[in-house]
Chimera marker file (.cmm) of the C-alpha trace (Angstrom):
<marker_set name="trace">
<marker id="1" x="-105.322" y="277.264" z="-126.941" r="1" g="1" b="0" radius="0.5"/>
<marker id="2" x="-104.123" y="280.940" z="-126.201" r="1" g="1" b="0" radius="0.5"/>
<marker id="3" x="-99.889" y="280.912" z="-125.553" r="1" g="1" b="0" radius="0.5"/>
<marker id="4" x="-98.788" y="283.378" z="-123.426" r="1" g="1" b="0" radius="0.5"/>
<marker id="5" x="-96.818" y="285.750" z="-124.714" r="1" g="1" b="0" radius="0.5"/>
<marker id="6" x="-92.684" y="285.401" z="-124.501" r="1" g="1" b="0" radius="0.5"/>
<marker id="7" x="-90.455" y="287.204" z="-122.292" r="1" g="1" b="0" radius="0.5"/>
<marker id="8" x="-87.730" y="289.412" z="-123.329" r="1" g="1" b="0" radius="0.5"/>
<marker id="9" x="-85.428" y="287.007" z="-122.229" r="1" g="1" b="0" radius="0.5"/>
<marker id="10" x="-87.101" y="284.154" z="-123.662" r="1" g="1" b="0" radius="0.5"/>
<marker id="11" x="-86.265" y="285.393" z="-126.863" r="1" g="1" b="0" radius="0.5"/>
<marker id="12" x="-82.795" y="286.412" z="-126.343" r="1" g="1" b="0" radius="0.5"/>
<marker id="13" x="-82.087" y="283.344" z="-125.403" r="1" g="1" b="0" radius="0.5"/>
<marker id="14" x="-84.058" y="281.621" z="-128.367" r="1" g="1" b="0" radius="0.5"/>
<marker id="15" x="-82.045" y="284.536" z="-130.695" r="1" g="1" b="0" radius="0.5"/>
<marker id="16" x="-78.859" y="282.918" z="-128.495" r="1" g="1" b="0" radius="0.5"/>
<marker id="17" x="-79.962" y="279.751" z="-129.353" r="1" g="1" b="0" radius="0.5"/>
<marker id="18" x="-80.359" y="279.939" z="-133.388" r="1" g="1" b="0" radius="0.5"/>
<marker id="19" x="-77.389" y="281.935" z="-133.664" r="1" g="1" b="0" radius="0.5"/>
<marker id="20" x="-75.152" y="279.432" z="-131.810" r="1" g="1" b="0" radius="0.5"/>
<marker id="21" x="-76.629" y="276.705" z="-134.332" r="1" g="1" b="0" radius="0.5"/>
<marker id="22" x="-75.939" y="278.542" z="-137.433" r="1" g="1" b="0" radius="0.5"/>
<marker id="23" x="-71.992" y="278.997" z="-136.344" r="1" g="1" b="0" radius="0.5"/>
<marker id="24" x="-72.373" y="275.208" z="-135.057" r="1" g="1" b="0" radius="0.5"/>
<marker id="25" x="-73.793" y="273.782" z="-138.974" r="1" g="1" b="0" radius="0.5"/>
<marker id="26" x="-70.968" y="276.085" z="-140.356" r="1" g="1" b="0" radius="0.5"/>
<marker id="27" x="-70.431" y="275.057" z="-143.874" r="1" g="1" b="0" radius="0.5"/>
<marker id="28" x="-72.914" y="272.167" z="-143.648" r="1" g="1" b="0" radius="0.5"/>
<marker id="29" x="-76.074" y="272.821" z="-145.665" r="1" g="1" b="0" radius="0.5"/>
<marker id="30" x="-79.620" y="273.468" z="-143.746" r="1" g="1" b="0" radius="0.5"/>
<marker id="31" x="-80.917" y="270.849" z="-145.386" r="1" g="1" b="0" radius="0.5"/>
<marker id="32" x="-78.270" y="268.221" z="-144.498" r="1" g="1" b="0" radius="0.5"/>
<marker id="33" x="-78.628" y="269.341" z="-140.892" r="1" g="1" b="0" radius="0.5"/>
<marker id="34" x="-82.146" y="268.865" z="-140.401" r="1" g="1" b="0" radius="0.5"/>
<marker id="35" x="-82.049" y="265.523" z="-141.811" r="1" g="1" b="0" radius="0.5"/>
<marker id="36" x="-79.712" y="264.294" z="-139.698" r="1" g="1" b="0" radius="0.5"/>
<marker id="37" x="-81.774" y="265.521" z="-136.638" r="1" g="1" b="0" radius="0.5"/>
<marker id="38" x="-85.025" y="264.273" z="-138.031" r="1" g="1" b="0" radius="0.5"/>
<marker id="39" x="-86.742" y="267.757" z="-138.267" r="1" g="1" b="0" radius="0.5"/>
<marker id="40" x="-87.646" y="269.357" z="-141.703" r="1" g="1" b="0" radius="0.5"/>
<marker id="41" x="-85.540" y="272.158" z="-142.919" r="1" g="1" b="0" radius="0.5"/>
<marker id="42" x="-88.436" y="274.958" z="-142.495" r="1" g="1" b="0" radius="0.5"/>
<marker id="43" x="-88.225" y="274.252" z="-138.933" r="1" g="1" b="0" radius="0.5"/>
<marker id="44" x="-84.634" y="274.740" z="-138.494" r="1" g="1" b="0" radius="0.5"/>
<marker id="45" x="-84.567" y="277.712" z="-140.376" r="1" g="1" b="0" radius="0.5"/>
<marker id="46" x="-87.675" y="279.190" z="-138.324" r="1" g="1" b="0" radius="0.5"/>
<marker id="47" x="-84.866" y="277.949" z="-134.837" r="1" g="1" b="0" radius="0.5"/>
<marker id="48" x="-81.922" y="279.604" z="-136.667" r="1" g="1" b="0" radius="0.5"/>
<marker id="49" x="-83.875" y="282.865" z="-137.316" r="1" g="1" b="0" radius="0.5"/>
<marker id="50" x="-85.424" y="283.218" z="-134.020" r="1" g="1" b="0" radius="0.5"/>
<marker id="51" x="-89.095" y="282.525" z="-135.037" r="1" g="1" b="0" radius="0.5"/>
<marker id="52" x="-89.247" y="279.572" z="-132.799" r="1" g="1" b="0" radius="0.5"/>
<marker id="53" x="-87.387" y="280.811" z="-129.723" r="1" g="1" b="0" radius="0.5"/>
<marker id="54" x="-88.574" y="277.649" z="-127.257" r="1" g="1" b="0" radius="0.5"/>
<marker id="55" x="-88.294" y="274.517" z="-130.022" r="1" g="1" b="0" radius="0.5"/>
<marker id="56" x="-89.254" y="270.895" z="-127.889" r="1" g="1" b="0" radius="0.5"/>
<marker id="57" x="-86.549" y="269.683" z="-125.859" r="1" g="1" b="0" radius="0.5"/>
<marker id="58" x="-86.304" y="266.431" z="-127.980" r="1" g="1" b="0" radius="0.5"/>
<marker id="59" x="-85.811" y="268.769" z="-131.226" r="1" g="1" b="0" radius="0.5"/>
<marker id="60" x="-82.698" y="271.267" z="-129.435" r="1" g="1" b="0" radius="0.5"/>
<marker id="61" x="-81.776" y="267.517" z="-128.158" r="1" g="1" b="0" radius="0.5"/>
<marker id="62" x="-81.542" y="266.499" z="-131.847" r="1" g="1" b="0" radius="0.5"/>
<marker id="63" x="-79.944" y="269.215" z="-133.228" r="1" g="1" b="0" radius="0.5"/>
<marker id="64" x="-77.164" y="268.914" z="-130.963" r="1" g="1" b="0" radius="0.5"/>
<marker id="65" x="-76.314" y="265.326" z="-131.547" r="1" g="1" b="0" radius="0.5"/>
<marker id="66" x="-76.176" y="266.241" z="-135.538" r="1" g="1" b="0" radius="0.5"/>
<marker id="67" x="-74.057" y="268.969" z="-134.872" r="1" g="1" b="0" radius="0.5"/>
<marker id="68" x="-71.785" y="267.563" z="-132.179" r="1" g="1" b="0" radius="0.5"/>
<marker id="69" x="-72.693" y="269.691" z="-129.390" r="1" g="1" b="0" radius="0.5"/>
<marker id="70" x="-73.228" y="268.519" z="-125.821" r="1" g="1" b="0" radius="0.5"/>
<marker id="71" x="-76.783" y="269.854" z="-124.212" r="1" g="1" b="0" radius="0.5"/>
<marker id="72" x="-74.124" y="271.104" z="-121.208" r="1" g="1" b="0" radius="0.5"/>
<marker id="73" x="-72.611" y="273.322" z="-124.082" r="1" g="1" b="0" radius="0.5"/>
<marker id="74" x="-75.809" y="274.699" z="-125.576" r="1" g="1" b="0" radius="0.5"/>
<marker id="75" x="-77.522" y="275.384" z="-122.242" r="1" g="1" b="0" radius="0.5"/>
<marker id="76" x="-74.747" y="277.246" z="-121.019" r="1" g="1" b="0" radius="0.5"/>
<marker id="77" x="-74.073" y="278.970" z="-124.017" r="1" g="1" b="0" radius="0.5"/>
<marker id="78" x="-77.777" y="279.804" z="-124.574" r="1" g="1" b="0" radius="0.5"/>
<marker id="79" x="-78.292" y="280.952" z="-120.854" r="1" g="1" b="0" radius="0.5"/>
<marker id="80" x="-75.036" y="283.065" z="-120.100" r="1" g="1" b="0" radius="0.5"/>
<marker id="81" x="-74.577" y="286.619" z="-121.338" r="1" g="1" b="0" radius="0.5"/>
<marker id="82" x="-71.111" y="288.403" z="-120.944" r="1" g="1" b="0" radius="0.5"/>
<marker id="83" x="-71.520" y="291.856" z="-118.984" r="1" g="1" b="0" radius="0.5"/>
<marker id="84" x="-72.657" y="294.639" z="-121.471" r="1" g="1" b="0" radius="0.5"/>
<marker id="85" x="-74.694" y="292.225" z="-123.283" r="1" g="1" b="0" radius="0.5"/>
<marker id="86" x="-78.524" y="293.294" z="-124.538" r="1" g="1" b="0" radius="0.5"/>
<marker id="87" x="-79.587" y="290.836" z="-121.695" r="1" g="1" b="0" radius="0.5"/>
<marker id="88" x="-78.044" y="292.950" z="-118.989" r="1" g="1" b="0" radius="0.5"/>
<marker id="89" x="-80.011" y="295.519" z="-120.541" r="1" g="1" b="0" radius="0.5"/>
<marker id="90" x="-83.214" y="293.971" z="-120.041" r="1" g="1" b="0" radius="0.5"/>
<marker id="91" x="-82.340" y="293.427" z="-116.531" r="1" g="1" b="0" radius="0.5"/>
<marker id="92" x="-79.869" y="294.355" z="-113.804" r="1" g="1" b="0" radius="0.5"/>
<marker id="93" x="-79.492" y="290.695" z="-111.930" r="1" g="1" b="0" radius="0.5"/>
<marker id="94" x="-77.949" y="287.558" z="-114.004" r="1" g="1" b="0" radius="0.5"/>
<marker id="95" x="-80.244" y="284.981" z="-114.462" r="1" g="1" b="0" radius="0.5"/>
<marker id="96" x="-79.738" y="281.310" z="-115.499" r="1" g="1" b="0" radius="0.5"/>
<marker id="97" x="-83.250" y="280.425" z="-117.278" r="1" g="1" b="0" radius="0.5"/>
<marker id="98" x="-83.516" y="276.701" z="-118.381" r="1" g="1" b="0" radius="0.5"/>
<marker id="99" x="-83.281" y="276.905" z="-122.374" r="1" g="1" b="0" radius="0.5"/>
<marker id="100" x="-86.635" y="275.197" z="-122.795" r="1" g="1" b="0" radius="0.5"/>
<marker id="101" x="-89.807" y="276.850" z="-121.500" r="1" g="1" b="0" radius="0.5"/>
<link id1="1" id2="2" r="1" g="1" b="0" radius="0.2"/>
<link id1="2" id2="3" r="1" g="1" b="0" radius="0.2"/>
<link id1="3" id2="4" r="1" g="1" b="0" radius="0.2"/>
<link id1="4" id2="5" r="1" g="1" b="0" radius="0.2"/>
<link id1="5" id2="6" r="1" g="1" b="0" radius="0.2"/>
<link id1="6" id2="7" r="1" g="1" b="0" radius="0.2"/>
<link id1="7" id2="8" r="1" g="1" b="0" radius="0.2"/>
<link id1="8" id2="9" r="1" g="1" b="0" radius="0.2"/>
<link id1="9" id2="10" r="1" g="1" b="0" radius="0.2"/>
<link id1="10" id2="11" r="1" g="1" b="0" radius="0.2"/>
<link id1="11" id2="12" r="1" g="1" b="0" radius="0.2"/>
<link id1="12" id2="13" r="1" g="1" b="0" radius="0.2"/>
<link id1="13" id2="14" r="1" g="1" b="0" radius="0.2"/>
<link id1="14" id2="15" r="1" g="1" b="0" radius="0.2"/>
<link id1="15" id2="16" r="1" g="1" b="0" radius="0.2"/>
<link id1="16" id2="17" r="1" g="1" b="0" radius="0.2"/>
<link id1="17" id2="18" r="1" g="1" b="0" radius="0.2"/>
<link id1="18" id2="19" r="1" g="1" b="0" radius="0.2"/>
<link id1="19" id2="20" r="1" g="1" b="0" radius="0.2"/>
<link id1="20" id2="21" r="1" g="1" b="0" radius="0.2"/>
<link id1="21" id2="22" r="1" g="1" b="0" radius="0.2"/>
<link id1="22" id2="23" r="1" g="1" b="0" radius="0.2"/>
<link id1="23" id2="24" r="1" g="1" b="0" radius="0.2"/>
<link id1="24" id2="25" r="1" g="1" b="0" radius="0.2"/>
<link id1="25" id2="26" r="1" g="1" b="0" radius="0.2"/>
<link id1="26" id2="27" r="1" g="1" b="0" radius="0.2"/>
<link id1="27" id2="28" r="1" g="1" b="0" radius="0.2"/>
<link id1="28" id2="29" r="1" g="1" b="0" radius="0.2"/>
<link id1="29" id2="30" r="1" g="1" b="0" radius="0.2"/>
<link id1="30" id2="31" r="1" g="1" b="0" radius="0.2"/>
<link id1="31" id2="32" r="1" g="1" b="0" radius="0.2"/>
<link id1="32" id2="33" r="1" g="1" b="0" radius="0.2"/>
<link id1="33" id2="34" r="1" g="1" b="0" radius="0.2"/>
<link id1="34" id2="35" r="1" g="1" b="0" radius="0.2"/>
<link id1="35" id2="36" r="1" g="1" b="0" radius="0.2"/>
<link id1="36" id2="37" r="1" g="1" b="0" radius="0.2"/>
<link id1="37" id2="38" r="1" g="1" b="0" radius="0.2"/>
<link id1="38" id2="39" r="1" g="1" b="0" radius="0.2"/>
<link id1="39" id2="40" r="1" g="1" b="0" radius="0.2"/>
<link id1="40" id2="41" r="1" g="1" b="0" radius="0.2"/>
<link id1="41" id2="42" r="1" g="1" b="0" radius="0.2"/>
<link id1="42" id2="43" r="1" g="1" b="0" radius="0.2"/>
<link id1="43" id2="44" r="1" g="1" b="0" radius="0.2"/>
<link id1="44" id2="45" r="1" g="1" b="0" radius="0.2"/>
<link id1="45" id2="46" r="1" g="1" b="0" radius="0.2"/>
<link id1="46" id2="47" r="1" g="1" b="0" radius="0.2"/>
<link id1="47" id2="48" r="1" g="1" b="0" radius="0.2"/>
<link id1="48" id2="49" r="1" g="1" b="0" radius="0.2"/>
<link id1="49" id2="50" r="1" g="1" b="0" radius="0.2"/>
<link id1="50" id2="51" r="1" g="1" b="0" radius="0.2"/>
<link id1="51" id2="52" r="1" g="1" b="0" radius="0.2"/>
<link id1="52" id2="53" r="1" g="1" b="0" radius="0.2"/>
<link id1="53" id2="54" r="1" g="1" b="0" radius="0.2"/>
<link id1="54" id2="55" r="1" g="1" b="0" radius="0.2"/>
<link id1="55" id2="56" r="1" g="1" b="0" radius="0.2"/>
<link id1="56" id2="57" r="1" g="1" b="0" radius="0.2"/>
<link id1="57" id2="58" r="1" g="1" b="0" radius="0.2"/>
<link id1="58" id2="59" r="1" g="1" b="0" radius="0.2"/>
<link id1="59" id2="60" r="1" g="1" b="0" radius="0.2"/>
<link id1="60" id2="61" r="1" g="1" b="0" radius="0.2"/>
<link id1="61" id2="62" r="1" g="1" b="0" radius="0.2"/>
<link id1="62" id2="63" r="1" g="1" b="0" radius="0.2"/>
<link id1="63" id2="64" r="1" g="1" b="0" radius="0.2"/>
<link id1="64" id2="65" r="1" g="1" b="0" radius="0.2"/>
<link id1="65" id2="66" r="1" g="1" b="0" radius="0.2"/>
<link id1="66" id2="67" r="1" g="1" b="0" radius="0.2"/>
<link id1="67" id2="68" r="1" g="1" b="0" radius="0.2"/>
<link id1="68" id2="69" r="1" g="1" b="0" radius="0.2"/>
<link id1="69" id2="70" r="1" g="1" b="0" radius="0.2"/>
<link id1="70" id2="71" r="1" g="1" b="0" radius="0.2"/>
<link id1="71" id2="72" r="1" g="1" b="0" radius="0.2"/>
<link id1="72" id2="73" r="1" g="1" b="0" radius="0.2"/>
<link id1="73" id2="74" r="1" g="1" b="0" radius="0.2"/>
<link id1="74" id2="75" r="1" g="1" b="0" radius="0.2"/>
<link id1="75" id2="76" r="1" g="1" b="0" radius="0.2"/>
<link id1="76" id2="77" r="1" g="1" b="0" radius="0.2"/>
<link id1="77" id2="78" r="1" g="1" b="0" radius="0.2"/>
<link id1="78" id2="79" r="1" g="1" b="0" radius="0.2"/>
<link id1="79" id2="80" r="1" g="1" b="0" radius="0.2"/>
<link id1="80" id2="81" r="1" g="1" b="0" radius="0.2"/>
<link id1="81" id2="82" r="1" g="1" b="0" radius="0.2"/>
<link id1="82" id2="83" r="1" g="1" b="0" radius="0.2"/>
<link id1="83" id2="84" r="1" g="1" b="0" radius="0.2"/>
<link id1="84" id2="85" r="1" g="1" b="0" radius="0.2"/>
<link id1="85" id2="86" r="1" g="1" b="0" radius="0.2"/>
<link id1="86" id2="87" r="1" g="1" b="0" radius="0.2"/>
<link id1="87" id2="88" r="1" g="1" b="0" radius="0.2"/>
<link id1="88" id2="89" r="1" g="1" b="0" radius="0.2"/>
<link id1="89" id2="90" r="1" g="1" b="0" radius="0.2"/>
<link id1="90" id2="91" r="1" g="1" b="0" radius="0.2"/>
<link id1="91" id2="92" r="1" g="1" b="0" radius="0.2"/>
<link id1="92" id2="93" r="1" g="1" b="0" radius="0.2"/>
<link id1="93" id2="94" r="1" g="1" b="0" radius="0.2"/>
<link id1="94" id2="95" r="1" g="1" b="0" radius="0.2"/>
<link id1="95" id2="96" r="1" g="1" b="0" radius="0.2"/>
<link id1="96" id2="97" r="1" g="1" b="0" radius="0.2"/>
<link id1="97" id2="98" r="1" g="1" b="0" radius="0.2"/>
<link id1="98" id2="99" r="1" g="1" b="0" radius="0.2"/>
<link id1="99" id2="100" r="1" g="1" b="0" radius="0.2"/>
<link id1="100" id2="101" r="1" g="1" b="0" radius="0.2"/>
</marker_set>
């Protein structure tokens, strides 16, 4: 199966999206986190560092129960630039895109 190739803004927002859970897990260790969610540490770290930018909904679903975050929260903090933001760079209209493709 060939995937087709990500956006630009597909992964901002999956660069959004790891950074947002590495200031969310704080102090907590990887390791800790991921259990909680019921993924294996490799694959959080591969979310946190942008190497999976579009993670299954049930996994971003996961993470935010273990971390206390409401999917409301992440979405809009994933999908949302500020003006002057790289996004606005890559293009001129704000878009909302869903978080998972």
């Amino acid at each position: 199966m060939v995937r087709t190739p990500l956006t630009p803004e597909e992964r901002l927002r999956g660069e959004r999206l790891g950074r947002l859970l590495r200031e969310a897990r704080g102090e907590r260790s990887m390791v800790a986190v991921a259990a909680s969610a019921g993924i294996s540490a490799e694959t959080l770290r591969k979310i946190e560092t942008g190497r999976a930018p579009t993670p299954a909904f049930f996994t971003v679903a996961a993470l935010a129960g273990a971390l206390g975050l409401s999917m409301d929260e992440l979405l809009g903090r994933c999908a949302l630039e500020p003006a002057g933001s790289v996004e606005s760079e890559v293009s001129a209209e704000p878009a909302v895109v869903p978080l998972i493709a």
